[in-house]
N, C-alpha and C positions, 0 to 999 in steps of 0.2 A: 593460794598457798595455805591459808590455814585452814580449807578442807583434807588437803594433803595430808600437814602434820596432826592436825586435830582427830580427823577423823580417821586416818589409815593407821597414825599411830595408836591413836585409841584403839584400833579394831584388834592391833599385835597386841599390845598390850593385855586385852580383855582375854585372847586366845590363850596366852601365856599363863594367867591367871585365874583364869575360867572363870570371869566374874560377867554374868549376865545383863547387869545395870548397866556395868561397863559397854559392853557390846551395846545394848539399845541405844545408850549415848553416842556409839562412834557411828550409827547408821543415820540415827538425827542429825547428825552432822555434815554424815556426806549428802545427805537426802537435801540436807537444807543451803549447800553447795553447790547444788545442781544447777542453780539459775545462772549462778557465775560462768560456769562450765557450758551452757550454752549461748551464752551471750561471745565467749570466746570461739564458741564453732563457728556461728553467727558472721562472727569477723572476717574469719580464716573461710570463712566459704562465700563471701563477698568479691566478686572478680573484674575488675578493670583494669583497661590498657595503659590510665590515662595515673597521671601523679597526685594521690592520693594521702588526703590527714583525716585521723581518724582524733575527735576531740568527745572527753565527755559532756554529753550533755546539760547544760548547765542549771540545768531548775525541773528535770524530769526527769523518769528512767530510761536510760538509754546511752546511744553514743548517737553523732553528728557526723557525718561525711561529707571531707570538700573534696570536690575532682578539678583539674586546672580544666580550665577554658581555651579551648583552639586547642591546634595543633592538630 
């Protein structure tokens, strides 16, 4: 989310205003958003049949996935 507003709103903002600084900050921003956003594709392109938690990892970068057993 605060790529979103940080960064997209920055970008209108800077357009509006035609402030340059502006613009380079709102692309740092989403530039620097980008790991989020694929960590979320990551997820969402992750496919099983089976019932599924998805927990963050708790001392590294990443998430954990549990699948039930049987069935």
């Amino acid at each position: 989310m605060p790529t979103l507003v940080l960064g997209v709103g920055l970008t209108a903002l800077a357009v509006i205003t035609s402030r340059l600084w502006l613009l380079i900050t709102a692309v740092t921003l989403i530039f620097g958003g980008g790991g989020d956003f694929y960590v979320v594709f990551r997820l969402f392109a992750f496919k099983s049949k089976k019932k599924t938690l998805y927990c963050d990892h708790p001392y590294e970068c990443g998430t954990v996935v549990f699948e039930e057993i049987g069935k």
